[in-house]
C-alpha positions as CSV (number, residue, x, y, z in Angstrom):
1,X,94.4,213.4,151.0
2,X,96.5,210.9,152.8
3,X,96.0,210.9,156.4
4,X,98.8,212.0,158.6
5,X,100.0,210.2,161.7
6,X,98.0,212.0,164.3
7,X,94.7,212.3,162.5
8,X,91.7,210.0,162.4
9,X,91.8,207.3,160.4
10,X,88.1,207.3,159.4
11,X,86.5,206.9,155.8
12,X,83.4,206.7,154.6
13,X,82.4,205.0,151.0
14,X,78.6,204.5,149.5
15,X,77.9,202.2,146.3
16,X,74.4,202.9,144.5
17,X,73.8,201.0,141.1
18,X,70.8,199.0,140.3
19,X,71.9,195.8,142.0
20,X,72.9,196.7,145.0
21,X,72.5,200.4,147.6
22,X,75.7,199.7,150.2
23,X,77.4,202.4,152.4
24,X,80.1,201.8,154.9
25,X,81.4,204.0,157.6
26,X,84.6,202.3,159.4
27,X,87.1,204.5,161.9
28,X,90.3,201.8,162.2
29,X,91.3,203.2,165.8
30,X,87.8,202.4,167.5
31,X,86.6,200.0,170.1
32,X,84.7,197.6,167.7
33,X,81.7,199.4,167.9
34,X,79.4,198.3,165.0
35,X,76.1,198.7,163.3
36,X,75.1,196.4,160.6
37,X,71.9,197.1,158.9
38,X,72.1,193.6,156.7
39,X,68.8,191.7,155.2
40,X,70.8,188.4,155.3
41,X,70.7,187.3,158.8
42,X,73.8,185.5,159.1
43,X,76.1,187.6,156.6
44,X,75.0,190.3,158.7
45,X,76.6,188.6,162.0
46,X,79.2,187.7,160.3
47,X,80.1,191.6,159.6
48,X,79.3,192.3,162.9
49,X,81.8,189.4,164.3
50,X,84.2,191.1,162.0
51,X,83.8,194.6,163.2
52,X,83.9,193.7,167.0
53,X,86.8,191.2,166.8
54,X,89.0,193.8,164.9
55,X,88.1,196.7,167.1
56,X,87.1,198.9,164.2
57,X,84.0,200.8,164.5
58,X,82.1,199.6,161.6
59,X,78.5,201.1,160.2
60,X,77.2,199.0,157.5
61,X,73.9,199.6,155.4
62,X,73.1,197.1,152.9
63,X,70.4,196.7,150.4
64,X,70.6,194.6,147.6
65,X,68.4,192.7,144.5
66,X,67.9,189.8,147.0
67,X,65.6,188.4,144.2
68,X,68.0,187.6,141.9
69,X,70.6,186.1,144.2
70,X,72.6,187.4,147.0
71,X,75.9,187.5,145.2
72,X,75.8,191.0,144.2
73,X,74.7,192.2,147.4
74,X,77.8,190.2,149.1
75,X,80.8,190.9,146.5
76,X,79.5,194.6,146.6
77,X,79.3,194.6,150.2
78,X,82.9,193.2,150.2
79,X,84.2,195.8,147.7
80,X,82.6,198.8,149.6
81,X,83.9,197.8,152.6
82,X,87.3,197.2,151.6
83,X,87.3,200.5,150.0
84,X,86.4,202.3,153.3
85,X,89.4,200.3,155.1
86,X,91.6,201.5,152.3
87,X,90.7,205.3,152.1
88,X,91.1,205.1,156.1
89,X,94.5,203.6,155.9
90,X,95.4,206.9,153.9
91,X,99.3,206.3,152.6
92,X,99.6,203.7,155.2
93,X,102.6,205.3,157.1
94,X,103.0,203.7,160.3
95,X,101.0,201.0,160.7
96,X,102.4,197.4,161.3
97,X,101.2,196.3,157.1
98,X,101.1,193.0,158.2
99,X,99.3,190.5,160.7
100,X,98.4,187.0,161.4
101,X,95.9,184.8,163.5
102,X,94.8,181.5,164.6
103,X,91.2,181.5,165.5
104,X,89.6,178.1,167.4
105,X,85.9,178.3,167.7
106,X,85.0,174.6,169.3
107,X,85.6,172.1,166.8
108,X,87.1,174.2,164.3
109,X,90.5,175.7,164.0
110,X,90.9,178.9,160.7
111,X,94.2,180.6,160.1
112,X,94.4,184.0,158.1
113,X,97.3,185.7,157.2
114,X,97.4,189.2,155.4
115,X,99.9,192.2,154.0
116,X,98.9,195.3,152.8
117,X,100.9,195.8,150.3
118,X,99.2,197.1,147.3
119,X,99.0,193.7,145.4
120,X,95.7,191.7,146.1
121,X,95.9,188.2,145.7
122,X,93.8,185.1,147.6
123,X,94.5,181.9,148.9
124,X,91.4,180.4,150.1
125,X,91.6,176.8,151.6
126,X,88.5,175.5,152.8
127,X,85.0,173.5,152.2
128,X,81.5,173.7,153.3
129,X,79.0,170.8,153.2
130,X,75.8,172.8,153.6
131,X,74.5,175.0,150.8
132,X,73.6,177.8,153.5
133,X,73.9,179.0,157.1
134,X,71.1,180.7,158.3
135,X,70.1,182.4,154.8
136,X,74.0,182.6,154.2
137,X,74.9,180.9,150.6
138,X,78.4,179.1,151.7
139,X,79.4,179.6,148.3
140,X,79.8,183.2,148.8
141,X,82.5,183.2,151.1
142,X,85.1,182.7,149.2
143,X,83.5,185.4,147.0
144,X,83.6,187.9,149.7
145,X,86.9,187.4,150.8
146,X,88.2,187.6,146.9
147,X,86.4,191.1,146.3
148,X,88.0,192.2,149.6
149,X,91.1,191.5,148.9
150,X,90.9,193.2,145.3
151,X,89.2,196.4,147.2
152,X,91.5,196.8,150.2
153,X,94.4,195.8,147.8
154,X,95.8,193.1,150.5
155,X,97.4,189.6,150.0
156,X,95.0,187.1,152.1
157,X,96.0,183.9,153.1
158,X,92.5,181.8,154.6
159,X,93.0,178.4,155.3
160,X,90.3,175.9,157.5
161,X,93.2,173.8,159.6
162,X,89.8,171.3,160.6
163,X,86.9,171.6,161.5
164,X,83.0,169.9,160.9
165,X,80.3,172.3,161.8
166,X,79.8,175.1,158.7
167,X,78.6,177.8,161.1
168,X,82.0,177.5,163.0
169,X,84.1,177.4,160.1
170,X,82.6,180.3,158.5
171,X,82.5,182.4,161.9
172,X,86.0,181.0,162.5
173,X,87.3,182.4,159.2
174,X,85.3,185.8,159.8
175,X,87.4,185.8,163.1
176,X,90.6,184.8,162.1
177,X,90.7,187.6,159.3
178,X,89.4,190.3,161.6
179,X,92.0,189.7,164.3
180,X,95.1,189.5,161.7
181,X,93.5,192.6,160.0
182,X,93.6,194.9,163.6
183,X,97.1,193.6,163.5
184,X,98.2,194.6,160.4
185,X,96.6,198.2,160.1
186,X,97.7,198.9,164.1
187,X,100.2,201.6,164.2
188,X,103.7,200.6,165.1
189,X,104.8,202.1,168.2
190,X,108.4,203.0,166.7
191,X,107.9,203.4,163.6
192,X,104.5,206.3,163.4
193,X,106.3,208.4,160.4
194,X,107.5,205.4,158.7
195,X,106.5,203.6,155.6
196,X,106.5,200.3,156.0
197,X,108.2,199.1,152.6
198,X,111.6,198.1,151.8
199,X,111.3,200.0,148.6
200,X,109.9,203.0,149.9
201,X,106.3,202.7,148.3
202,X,103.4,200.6,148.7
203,X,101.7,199.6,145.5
204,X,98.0,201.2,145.2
C-alpha cells in the first residue's frame, strides 16, 4: 500500500538465496541512526557514512559467500537496500524527487546528482589506483552504485571532480550520494499531497 502523507515512511526488505543472507530496515524521516552488521570492514563504514549523512535510520545485516568473492555480497547489498528506500518512498507524493551535492573530504572533491523518477540509469565518473581499501575491492563501487540505481529506480549522476587518496574518494562519493539522496526523498514543504511529475505519474 502506498504510504500516505502523514504516515511513516519505513520499509523493511530481506534477501536469502545461496549467495548472499541481507536484510535492511531503513525509516527515511530518522536522525541517521544506523546499525551495520557488515563482515567487510570498510564497505561496512561506508553504509554507515551513508546512513548518518542522509539522516535515514538505517539497520543493515549482511552475510554473504565471502569465499567466492565479495561481489555478490555488495550488488545484493545494493539491491536490498535500494529496495527498502523504494517500498519506504511509497508513491512518492510529496517529497522533493530530486537532489544534489558537492562533498570535499581533504584532497578530494565528489559530486552526485539524483532523480527519482522511475527510470534507473548511471553515470559513474571516477578511478581508483588501489585494488582495495581496507578489505573493500574498489572495483565494486561502481557495482554498488549501478544495482542501486536499478533497485531504487533513480537516475545517479557520480562524478570524482579530483582527488588522490582512494579512501577519500570512495568515502567522498558515499557522502556526496547520501546527502543529495536526503534531499531528494525530503518532503516538500508546499507541496505534501503532490506528485512530483509533470505527467502526473512516476515510472516504477
Amino acid at each position: 500500500m502506498a504510504a500516505g502523507v502523514s504516515e511513516p515512511r519505513i520499509a523493511t526488505v530481506e534477501r536469502i538465496s545461496k549467495e548472499t543472507q541481507i536484510r535492511a530496515t531503513v525509516n527515511l524521516d530518522g536522525v541517521g541512526k544506523t546499525q551495520v552488521d557488515c563482515p567487510i570492514g570498510f564497505f561496512g563504514h561506508m553504509l554507515d557514512a551513508m546512513g548518518r549523512h542522509s539522516h535515514i535510520d538505517l539497520a543493515l545485516h549482511i552475510r554473504g559467500d565471502l569465499h567466492v568473492d565479495q561481489h555478490h555480497t555488495v550488488e545484493d547489498t545494493a539491491i536490498v537496500l535500494g529496495q527498502a528506500l523504494k517500498q519506504a518512498l511509497g508513491d512518492k507524493r510529496g517529497i522533493w524527487r530530486t537532489g544534489s551535492c558537492r562533498f570535499p573530504m581533504d584532497e578530494t572533491l565528489a559530486e552526485c546528482a539524483i532523480d527519482i523518477g522511475g527510470r534507473p540509469h548511471l553515470v559513474f565518473l571516477a578511478e581508483f589506483t588501489r585494488e582495495t581499501v581496507g578489505e573493500l575491492h574498489t572495483d565494486l563501487v561502481v557495482e554498488f552504485f549501478q544495482a542501486m540505481a536499478i533497485a531504487l529506480g533513480v537516475n545517479l549522476h557520480l562524478e570524482l571532480i579530483r582527488g588522490q587518496n582512494d579512501h577519500h574518494k570512495i568515502e567522498a562519493l558515499f557522502k556526496a550520494f547520501a546527502r543529495a539522496l536526503e534531499l531528494a526523498v525530503a518532503r516538500h514543504p508546499r507541496a505534501a499531497a503532490e506528485l512530483p511529475s509533470t505527467k502526473g505519474a512516476i515510472d516504477a
